[in-house]
N, C-alpha and C positions, 0 to 999 in steps of 0.2 A: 293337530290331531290329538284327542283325547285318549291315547292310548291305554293307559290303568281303563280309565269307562268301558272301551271295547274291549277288553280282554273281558274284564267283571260280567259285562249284557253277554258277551258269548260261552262263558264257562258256564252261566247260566241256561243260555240256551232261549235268551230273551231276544225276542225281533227287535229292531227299529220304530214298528209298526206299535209294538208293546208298548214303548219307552214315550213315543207320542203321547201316546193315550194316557197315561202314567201324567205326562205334565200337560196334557191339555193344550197340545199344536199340532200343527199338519206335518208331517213323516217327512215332508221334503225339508222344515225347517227344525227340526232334530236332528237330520241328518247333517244338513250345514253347521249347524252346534258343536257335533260329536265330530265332526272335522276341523274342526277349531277356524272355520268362514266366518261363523259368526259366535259372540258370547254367549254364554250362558247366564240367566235371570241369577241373580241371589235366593230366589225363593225357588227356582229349578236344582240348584246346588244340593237346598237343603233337604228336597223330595227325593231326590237321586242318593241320599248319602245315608237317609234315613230307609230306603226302600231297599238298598243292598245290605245295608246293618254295618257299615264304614263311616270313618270319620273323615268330611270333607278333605281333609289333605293324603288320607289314603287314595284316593281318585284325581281329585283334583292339582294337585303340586308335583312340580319335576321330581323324583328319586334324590336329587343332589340337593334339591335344598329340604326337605321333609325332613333328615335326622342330620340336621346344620343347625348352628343357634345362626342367626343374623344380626350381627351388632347393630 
C-alpha cells in the first residue's frame, strides 16, 4: 500500500476516479497500483509527484530510508 499517495489524494480530497484519469487507466487498475497489487509505470511516478508538487521519494520511499544515506 502506497500510503504517503493515499494520505496526499485524500487531504486533497482527490478520487481514485481523478487519479485514473490524471494517468490515463481504468480506476480498477489505479486502484490495484495505490495498493501496491501492482507497480507503478516510471512515467506514472513522475505525473503523480509532479501533480502534487512532491518529490518522488516524498510519496514514493519507506520513511526509514528517505532521510538514510544507503552505502
Amino acid at each position: 500500500m502506497h500510503w504517503e499517495l493515499v494520505k496526499l489524494r485524500k487531504s486533497r480530497k482527490i478520487t481514485q476516479i481523478e487519479m485514473a484519469e490524471l494517468l490515463g487507466v481504468d480506476v480498477r487498475t489505479y486502484s490495484l497500483k495505490e495498493n501496491g497489487k501492482h507497480d507503478f509505470k516510471l512515467e506514472e511516478i513522475f505525473i503523480i509527484a509532479k501533480f502534487f508538487g512532491k518529490r518522488i521519494e516524498e510519496i514514493f520511499l519507506p520513511r526509514n530510508i528517505r532521510n538514510t544515506d544507503i552505502l
